[in-house]
LUMKOL-467228 format. One record per residue (C-alpha): x, y negated, z negated. Coordinates in nm, 3 decimals, padded with zeros to 5 digits. Each point is the difference from the previous one (the first is absolute). Example, Ala and Ser with C-alpha at 12.3 -4.5 7.8 and 13.67 -1.06 7.14 Angstrom:
+---------+---------+---------+
:       x :       y :       z :
+---------+---------+---------+
:  01.230 :  00.450 : -00.780 :
:  00.137 : -00.344 :  00.066 :
+---------+---------+---------+
This chain:
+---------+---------+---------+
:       x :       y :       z :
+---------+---------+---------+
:  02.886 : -08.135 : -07.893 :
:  00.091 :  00.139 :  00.351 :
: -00.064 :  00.326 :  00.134 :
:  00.310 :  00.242 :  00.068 :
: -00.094 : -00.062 :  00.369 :
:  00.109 : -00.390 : -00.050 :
:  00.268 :  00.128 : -00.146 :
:  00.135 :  00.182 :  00.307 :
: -00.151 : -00.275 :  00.232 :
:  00.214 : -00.223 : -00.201 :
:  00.318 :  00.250 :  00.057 :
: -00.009 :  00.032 :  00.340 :
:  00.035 : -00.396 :  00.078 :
:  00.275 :  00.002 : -00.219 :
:  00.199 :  00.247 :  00.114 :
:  00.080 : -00.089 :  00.386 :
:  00.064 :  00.374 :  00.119 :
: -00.290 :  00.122 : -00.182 :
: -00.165 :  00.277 :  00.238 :
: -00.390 : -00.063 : -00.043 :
: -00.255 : -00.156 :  00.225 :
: -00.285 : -00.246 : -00.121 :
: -00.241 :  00.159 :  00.242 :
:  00.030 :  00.341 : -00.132 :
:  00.195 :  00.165 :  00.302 :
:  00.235 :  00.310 : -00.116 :
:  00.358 : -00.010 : -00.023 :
:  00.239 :  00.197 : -00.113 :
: -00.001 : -00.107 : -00.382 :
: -00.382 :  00.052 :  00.000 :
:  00.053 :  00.324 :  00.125 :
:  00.177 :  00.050 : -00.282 :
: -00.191 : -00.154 : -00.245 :
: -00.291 :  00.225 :  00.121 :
:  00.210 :  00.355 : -00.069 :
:  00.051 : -00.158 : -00.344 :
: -00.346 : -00.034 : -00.041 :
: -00.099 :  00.346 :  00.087 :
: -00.160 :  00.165 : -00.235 :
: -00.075 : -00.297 : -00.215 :
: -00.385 : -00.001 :  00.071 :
: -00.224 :  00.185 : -00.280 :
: -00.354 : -00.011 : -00.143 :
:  00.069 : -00.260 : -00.218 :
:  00.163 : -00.250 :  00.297 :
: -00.299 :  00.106 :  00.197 :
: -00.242 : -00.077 : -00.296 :
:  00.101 : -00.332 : -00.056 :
:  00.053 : -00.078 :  00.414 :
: -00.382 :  00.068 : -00.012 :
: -00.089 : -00.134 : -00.307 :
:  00.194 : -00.371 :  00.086 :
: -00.086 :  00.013 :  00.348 :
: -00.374 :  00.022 : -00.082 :
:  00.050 : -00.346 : -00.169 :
: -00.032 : -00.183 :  00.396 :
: -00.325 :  00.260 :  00.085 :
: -00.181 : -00.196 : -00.299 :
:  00.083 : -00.301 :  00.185 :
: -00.068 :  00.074 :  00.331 :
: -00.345 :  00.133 : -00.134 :
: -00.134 : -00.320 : -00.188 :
:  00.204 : -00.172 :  00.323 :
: -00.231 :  00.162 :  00.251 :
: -00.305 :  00.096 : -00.183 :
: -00.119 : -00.390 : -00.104 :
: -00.079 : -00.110 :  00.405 :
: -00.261 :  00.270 :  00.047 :
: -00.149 :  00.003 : -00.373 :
: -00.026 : -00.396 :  00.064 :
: -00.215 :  00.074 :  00.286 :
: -00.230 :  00.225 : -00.172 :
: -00.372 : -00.145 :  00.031 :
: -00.058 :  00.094 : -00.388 :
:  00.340 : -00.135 : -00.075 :
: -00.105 : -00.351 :  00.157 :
: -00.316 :  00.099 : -00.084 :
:  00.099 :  00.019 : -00.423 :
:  00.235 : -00.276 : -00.013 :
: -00.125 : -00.239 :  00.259 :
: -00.294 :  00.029 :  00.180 :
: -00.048 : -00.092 :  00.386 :
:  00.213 : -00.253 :  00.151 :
: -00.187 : -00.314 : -00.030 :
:  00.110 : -00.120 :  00.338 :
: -00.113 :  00.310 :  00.199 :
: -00.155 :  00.173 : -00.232 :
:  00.249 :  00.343 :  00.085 :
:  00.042 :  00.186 : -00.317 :
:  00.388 : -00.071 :  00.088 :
:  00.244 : -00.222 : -00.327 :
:  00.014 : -00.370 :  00.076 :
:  00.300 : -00.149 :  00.023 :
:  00.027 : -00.101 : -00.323 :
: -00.011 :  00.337 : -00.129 :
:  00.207 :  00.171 :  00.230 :
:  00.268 : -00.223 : -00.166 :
: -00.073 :  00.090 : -00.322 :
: -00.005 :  00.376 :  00.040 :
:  00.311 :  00.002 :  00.265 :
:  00.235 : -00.279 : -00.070 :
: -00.004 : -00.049 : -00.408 :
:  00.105 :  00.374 : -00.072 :
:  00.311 : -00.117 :  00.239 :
:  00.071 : -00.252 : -00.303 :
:  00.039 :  00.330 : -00.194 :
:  00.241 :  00.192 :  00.155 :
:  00.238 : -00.317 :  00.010 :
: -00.037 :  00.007 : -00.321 :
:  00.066 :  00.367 : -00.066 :
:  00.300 : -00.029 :  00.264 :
:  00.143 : -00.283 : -00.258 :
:  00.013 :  00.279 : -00.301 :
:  00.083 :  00.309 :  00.155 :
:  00.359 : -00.151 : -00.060 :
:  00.046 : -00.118 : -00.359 :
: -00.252 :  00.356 : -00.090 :
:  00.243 :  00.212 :  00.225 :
:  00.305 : -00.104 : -00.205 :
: -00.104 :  00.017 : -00.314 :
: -00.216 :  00.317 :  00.046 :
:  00.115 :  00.182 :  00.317 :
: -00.201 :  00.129 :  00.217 :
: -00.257 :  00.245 : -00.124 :
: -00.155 : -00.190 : -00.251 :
: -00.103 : -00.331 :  00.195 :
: -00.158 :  00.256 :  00.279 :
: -00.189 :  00.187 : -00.289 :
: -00.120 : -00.334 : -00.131 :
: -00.040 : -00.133 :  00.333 :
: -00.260 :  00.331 :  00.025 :
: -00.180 : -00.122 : -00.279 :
: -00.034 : -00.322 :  00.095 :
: -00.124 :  00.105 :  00.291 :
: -00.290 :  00.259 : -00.149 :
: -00.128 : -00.312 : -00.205 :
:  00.010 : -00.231 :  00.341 :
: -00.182 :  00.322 :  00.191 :
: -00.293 :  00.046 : -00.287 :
: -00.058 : -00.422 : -00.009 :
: -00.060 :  00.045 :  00.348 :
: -00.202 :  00.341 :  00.018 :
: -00.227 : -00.129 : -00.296 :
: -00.002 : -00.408 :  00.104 :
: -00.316 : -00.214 : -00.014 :
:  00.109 : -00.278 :  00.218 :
:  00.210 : -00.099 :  00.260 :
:  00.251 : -00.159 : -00.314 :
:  00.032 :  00.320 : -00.172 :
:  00.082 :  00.161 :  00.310 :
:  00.273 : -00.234 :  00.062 :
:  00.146 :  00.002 : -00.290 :
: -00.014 :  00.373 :  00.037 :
:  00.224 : -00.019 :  00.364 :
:  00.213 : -00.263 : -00.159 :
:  00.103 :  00.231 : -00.300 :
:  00.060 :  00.298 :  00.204 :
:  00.207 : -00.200 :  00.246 :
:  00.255 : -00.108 : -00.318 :
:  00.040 :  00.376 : -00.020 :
:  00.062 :  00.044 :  00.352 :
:  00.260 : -00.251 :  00.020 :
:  00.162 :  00.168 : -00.287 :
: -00.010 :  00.351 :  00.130 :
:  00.116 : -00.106 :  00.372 :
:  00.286 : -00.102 : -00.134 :
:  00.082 :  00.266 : -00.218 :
: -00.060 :  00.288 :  00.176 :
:  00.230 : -00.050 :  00.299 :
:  00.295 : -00.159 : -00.293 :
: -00.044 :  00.408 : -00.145 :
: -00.033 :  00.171 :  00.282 :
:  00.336 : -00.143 :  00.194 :
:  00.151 :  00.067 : -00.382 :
: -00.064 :  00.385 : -00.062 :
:  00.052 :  00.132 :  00.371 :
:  00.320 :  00.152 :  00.097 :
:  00.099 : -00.280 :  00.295 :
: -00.041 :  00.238 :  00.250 :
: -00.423 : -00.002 : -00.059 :
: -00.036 : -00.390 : -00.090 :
: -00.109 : -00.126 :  00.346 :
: -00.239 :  00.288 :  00.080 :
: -00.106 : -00.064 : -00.411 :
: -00.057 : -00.339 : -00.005 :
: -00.103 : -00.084 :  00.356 :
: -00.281 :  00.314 : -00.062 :
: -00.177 : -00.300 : -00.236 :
: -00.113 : -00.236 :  00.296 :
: -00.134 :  00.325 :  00.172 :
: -00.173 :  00.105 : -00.312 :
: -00.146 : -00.323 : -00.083 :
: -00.179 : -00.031 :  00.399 :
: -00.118 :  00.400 : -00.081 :
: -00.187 : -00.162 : -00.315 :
: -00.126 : -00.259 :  00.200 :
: -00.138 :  00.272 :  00.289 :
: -00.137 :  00.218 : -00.314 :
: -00.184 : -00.353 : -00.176 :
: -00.189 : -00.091 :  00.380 :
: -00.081 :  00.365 :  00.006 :
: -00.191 :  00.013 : -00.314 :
: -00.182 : -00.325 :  00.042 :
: -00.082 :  00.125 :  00.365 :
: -00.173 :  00.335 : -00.194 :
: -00.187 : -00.214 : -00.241 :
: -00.083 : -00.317 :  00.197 :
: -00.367 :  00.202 :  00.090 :
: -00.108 :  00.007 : -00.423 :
: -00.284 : -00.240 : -00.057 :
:  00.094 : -00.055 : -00.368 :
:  00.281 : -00.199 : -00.153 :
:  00.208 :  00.413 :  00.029 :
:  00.082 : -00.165 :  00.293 :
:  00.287 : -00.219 : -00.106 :
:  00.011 :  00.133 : -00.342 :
:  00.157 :  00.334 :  00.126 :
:  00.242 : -00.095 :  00.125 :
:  00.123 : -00.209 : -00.260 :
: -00.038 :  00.286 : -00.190 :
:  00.266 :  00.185 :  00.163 :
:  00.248 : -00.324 : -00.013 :
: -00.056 :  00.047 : -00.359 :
:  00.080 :  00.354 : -00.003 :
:  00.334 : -00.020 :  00.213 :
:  00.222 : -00.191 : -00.286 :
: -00.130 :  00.225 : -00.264 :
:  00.051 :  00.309 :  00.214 :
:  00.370 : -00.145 :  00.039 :
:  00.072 : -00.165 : -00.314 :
: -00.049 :  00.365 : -00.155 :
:  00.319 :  00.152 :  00.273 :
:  00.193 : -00.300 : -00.067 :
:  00.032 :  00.039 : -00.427 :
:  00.194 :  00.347 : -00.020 :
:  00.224 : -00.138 :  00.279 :
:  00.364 : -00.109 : -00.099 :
:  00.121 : -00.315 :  00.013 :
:  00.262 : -00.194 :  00.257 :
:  00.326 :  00.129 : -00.111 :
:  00.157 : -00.310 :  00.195 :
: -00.190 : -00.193 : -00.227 :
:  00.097 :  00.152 : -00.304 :
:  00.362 :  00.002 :  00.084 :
: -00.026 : -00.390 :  00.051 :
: -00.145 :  00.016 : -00.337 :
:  00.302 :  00.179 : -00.132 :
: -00.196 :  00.306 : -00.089 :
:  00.219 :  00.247 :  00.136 :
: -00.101 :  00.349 : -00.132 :
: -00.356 : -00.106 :  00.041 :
:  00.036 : -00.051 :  00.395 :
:  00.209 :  00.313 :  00.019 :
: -00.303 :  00.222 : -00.161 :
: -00.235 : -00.200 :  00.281 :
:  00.247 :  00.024 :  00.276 :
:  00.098 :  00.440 : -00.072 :
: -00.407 : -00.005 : -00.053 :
: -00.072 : -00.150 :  00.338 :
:  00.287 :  00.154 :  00.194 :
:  00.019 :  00.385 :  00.176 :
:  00.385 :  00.029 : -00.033 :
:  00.279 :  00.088 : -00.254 :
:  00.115 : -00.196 : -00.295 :
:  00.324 : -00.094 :  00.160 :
: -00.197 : -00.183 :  00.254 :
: -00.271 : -00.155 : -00.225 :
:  00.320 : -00.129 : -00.135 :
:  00.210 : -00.160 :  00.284 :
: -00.360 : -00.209 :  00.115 :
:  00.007 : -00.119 : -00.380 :
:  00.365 : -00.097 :  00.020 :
: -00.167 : -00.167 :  00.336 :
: -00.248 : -00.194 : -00.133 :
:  00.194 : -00.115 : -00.291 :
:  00.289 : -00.114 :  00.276 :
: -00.274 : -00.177 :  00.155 :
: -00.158 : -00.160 : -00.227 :
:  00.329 : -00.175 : -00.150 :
:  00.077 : -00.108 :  00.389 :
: -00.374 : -00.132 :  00.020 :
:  00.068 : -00.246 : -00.327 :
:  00.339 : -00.104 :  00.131 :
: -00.105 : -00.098 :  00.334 :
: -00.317 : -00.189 : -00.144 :
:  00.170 : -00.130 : -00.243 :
: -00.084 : -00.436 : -00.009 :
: -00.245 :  00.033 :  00.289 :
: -00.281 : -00.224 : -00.015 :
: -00.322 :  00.009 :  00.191 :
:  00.027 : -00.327 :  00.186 :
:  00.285 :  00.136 :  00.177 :
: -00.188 :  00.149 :  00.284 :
: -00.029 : -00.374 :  00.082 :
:  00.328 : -00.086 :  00.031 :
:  00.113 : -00.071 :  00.310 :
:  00.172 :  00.283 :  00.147 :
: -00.314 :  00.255 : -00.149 :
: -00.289 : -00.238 :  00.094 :
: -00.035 :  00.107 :  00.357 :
:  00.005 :  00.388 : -00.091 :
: -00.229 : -00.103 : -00.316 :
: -00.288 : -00.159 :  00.218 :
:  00.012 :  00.274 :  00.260 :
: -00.012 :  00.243 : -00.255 :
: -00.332 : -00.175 : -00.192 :
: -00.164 : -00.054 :  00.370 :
: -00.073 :  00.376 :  00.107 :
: -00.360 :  00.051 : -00.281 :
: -00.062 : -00.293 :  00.024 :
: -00.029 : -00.025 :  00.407 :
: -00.154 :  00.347 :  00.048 :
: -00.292 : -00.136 : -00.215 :
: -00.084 : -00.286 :  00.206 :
:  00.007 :  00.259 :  00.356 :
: -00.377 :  00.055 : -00.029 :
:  00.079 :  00.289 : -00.189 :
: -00.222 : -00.098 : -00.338 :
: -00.330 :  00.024 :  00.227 :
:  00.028 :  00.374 :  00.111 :
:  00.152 :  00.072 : -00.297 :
: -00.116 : -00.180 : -00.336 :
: -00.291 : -00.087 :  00.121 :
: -00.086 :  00.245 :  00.279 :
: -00.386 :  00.107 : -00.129 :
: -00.083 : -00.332 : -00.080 :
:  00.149 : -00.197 :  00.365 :
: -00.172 :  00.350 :  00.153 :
: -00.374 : -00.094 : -00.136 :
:  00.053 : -00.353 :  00.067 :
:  00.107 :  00.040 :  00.348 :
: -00.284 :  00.253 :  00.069 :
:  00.140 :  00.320 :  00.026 :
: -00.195 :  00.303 : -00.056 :
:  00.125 :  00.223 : -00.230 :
:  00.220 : -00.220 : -00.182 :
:  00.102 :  00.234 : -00.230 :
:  00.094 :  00.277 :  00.240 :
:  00.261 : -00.238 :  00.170 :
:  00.167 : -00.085 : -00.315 :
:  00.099 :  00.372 : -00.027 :
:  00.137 : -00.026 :  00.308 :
:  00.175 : -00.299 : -00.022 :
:  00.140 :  00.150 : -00.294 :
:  00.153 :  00.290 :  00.189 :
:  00.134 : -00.199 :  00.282 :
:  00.188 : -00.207 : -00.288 :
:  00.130 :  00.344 : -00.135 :
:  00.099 :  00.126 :  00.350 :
:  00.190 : -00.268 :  00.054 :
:  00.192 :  00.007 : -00.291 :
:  00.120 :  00.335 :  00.020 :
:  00.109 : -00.058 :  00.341 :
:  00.244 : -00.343 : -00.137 :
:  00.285 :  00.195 : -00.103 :
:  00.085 :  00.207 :  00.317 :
: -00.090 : -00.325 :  00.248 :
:  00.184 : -00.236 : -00.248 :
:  00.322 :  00.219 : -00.016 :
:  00.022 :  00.070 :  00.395 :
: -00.032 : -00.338 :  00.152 :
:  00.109 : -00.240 : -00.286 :
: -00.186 : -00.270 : -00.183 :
: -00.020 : -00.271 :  00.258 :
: -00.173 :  00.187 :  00.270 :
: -00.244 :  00.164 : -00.242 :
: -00.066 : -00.335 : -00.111 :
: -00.019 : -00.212 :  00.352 :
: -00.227 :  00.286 :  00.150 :
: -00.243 :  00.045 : -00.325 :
: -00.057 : -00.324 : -00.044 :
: -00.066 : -00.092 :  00.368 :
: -00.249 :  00.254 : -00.040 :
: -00.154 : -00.146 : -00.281 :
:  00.001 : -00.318 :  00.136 :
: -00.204 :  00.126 :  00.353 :
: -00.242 :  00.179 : -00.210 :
: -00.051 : -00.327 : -00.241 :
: -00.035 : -00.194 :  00.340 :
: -00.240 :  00.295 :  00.123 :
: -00.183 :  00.029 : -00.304 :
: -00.055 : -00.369 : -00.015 :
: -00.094 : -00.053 :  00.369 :
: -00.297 :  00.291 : -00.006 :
: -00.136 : -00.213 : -00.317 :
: -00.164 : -00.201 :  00.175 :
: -00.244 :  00.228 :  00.153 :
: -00.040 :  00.180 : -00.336 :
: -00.426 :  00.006 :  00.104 :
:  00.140 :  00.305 :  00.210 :
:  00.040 :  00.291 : -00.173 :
:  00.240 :  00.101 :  00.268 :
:  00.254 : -00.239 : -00.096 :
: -00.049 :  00.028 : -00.390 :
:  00.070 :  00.400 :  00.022 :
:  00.313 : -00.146 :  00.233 :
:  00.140 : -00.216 : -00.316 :
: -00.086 :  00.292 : -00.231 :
:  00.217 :  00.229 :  00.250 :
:  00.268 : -00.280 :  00.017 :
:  00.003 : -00.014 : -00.391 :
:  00.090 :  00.409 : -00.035 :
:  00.319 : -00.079 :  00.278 :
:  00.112 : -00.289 : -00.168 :
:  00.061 :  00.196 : -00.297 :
:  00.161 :  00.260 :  00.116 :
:  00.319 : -00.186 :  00.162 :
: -00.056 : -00.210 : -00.309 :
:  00.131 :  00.292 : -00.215 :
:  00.167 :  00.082 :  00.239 :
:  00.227 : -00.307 : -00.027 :
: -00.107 : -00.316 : -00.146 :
: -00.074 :  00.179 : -00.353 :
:  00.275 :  00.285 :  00.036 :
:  00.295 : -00.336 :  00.094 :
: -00.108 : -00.213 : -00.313 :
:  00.026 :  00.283 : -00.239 :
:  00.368 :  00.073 :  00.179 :
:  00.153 : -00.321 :  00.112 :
:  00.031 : -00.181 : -00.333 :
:  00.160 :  00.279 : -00.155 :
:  00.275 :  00.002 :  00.263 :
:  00.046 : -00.364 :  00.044 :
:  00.046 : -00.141 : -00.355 :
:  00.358 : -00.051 : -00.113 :
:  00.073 :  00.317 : -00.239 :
:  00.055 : -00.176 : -00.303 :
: -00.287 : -00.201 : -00.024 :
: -00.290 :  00.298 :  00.166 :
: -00.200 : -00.012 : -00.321 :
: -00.038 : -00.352 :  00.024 :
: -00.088 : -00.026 :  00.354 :
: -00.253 :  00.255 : -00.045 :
: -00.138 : -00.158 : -00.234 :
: -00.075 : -00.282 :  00.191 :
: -00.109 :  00.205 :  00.293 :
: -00.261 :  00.110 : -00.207 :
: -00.084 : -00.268 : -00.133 :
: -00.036 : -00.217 :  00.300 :
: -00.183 :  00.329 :  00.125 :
: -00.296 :  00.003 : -00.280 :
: -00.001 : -00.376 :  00.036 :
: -00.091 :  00.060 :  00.408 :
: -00.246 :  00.206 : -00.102 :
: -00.158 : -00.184 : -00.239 :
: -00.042 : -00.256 :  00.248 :
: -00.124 :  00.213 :  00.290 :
: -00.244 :  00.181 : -00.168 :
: -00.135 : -00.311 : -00.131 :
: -00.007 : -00.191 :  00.355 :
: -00.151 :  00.288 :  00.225 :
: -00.340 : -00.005 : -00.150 :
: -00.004 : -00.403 :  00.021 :
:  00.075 :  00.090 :  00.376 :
: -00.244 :  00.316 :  00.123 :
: -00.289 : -00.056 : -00.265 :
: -00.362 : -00.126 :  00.087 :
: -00.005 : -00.241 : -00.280 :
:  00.352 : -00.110 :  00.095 :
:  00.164 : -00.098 :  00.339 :
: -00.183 :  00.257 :  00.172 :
:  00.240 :  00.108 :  00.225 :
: -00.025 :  00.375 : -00.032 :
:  00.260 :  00.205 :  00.193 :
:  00.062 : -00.313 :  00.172 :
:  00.238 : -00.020 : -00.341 :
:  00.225 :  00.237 :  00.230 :
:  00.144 : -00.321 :  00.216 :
:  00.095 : -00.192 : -00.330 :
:  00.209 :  00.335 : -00.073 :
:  00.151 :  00.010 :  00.361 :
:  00.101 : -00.327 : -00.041 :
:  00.222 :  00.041 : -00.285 :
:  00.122 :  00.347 :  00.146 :
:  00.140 : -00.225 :  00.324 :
:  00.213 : -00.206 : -00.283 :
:  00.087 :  00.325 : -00.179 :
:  00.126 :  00.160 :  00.362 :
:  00.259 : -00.344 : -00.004 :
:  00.084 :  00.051 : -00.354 :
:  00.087 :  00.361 :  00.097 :
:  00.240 : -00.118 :  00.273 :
:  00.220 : -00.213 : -00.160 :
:  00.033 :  00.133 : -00.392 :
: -00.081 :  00.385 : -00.004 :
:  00.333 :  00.178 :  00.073 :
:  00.059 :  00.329 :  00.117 :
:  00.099 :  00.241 : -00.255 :
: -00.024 :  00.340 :  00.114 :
:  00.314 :  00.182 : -00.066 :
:  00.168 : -00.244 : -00.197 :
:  00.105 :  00.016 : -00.336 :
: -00.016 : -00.252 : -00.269 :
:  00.338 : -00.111 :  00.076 :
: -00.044 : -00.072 :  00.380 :
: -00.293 : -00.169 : -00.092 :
:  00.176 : -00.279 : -00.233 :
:  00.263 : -00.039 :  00.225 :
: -00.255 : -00.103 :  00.292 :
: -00.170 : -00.222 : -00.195 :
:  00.322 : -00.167 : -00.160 :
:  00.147 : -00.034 :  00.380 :
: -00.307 : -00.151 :  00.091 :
: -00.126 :  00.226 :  00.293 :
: -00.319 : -00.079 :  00.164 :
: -00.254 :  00.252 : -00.045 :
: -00.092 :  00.080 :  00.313 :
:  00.411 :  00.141 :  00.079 :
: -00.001 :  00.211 : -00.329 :
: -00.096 :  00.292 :  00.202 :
:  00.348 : -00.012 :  00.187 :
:  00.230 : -00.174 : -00.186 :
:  00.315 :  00.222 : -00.091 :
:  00.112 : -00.085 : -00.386 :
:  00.306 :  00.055 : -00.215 :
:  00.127 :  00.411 :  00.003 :
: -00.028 : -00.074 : -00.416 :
: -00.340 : -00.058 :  00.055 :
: -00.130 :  00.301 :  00.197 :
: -00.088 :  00.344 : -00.150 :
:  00.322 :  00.242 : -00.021 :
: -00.030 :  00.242 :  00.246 :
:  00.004 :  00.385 : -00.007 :
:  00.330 :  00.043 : -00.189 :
:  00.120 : -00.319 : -00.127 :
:  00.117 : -00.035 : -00.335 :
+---------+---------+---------+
């Protein structure tokens, strides 16, 4: 099932004069869409905003919180022991696969059901199971008594995750008047980094306990946050999108008049809406098969589209990020634990600044800049490595590490969330998506599995020396950039096709003049 949001999307490449922008800027029908709006918003749209949007703040916490509770000395200290090649009470290896990658496995695997358990069920029901599920993955880990229970604690709570990230956003863009879905759904990636700030924050508080409170409390509290929740999220109403695809008619117009501010009249005409939408959604996807993003004239947008995740993970990212308290303590730094908050922030910062520097000088700059940036700092990073007996130069890879991920949410992160949804060819988004995400979790699978073979003692050895491997592939991803990521700012869907169909090379996109059908109406057109 597709979210009334697809169902526009899906609109606006159809109809050539259609007046919207895939980057979000105003005009003139927005405008008007937004005075339609007003007054829509009341407690129970704001309820459920918070209630759904909380879904990404449980991920961002168990996201953020495992690097610093992994490099807890009675963590290693319960389910390990000292390293056996140095004798640092720091996870081998071995184990450091086993508590980061695996759960990975999980979340591909939640990904895969959120689908069939959103049609069949809708949306508020797979999130409060997904809750549950996650409360029994939260107490295997609080209460486990080895390294296996704990894993299969992460890996059950990760199917949950994958199931709520994928329904949360799918209600949110659904129960929103249009005029609040960006600022609605794009609030999720902002919430989920908060969580993340919040999880390196408690661990920092607790990292002083000599007693196994140390990592327990914190667990403790991921265990609390779906319950918390899970309670806000069962009085809520369901997706009246959904139930209108369901043919349950007077059901979704008692959820939409419950989650809606204004008179009947109008609780009416975004029925009438959703029902017109809905019928247009089935007709266009009518016959259309997954292996179509393949075909020939959709494989060039399909591969571009599936490359965004799945290059921002292999930018050096993963080490000041997933594994930020544990490359910290390798690497010598201090207080570890005190730099993963603040690596944490910079992430945040940087996201909140993507939307304004995304929107004012268009995707290819923001990209070509950010990741030239990422690549000096990768070099940098690499280069002081090999004088990491100084502690100079290892607080000058730890300072590198915060700056890298700010123009890393900044950009990198900020584009792959954006670009595949304005790239794919309308008709056949869900699909593409779908393989953006899942050549996404498959990236990460593989990342998270390689860096510890890389920087660990018992491994390669190479420490933040790992950085050069990472600027290495950001040089290819820089290329890559040039010649397949087009420029989409101000374009709408139908511009879009009709660059890719004639063939334009990416790097003229940002000039090229298309059809008058093509272009939003201006002020006044019919």
């Amino acid at each position: 099932m597709t979210s009334s949001a697809d169902c526009k999307d899906v609109a606006m490449a159809e109809k050539s004069a259609q007046s919207w922008h895939v980057d979000g800027v105003e005009t003139p029908s927005q405008t008007e869409a937004s005075a339609s709006d007003k007054g829509a918003v009341n407690t129970w749209l704001i309820l459920a905003c918070v209630a759904f949007g909380s879904a990404s703040f449980v991920f961002g916490f168990d996201d953020k919180v495992i690097s610093p509770i992994a490099a807890l000395t009675e963590f290693v200290d319960k389910f390990q022991g000292p390293n056996p090649v140095d004798g640092t009470l720091v996870l081998t290896a071995r184990n450091q696969n086993l508590v980061f990658s695996v759960p990975l496995v999980g979340s591909i695997v939640g990904g895969i059901a959120a689908s069939p358990l959103n049609n069949y069920f809708g949306r508020k029901w797979p999130l409060i199971g997904a809750y549950i599920f996650s409360i029994g993955g939260g107490f295997l880990q609080l209460f486990a008594r080895n390294i296996a229970d704990f894993v299969i604690g992460r890996f059950l709570n990760a199917i949950a995750i994958g199931i709520a990230n994928a329904t949360a956003p799918l209600y949110l863009s659904e129960v929103v008047p249009p005029s609040m879905r960006g600022r609605s759904v794009t609030s999720i990636n902002i919430l989920s980094l908060l969580s993340g700030v919040v999880s390196t924050v408690i661990v920092n508080e607790t990292k002083n306990l000599t007693d196994k409170r140390q990592y327990m409390i914190p667990l403790a509290i991921q265990c609390a946050l779906p319950a918390l929740i899970l309670v806000a999220t069962i009085p809520l109403p369901e997706s009246p999108q959904w139930l209108v695809s369901k043919g349950r008619l007077d059901e979704a117009r008692r959820n939409l008049r419950k989650l809606r501010g204004f008179a009947d009249w109008q609780v009416d005409d975004e029925l009438r809406v959703m029902k017109l939408c809905e019928e247009n959604e089935r007709a266009l996807t009518a016959n259309v098969r997954f292996w179509e993003i393949f075909d020939r004239q959709n494989l060039r947008r399909t591969l571009t589209a599936g490359s965004f995740y799945s290059l921002n993970q292999i930018s050096g990212i993963i080490l000041s990020t997933t594994y930020t308290t544990v490359f910290l303590t390798q690497i010598g730094v201090g207080d570890a634990f005190t730099f993963t908050v603040i690596a944490s922030c910079c992430t945040l910062a940087g996201t909140i600044a993507a939307p304004l520097v995304i929107d004012r000088v268009g995707r290819r700059p923001t990209a070509f800049v950010g990741m030239t940036i990422l690549l000096l700092i990768d070099t940098a990073a690499g280069g002081l490595a090999f004088n990491a007996g100084d502690k100079t130069f290892v607080l000058g890879i730890a300072a590198l590490g915060f700056i890298f991920n700010f123009f890393w949410g900044a950009g990198f992160y900020s584009l792959s969330a954006l670009m595949p949804a304005e790239i794919a060819t309308p008709k056949l988004r869900n699909h593409t998506m779908a393989y953006t995400i899942a050549c996404a979790q498959t990236t990460a699978v593989i990342t998270t599995f390689a860096v510890p073979q890389l920087t660990s003692a018992d491994a390669a050895n190479l420490g933040a020396k790992t950085y050069l491997v990472f600027a290495g592939c950001m040089a290819c991803t820089l290329v890559f950039v040039y010649f397949c990521m087009p420029e989409t700012k101000g374009r709408t869907f139908a511009e879009v096709d009709e660059m890719y169909d004639a063939g334009i090379p990416m790097w003229k996109w940002r000039n090229y003049q298309t059809t008058t059908g093509a272009k939003p109406s201006r002020k006044g057109a019919v």
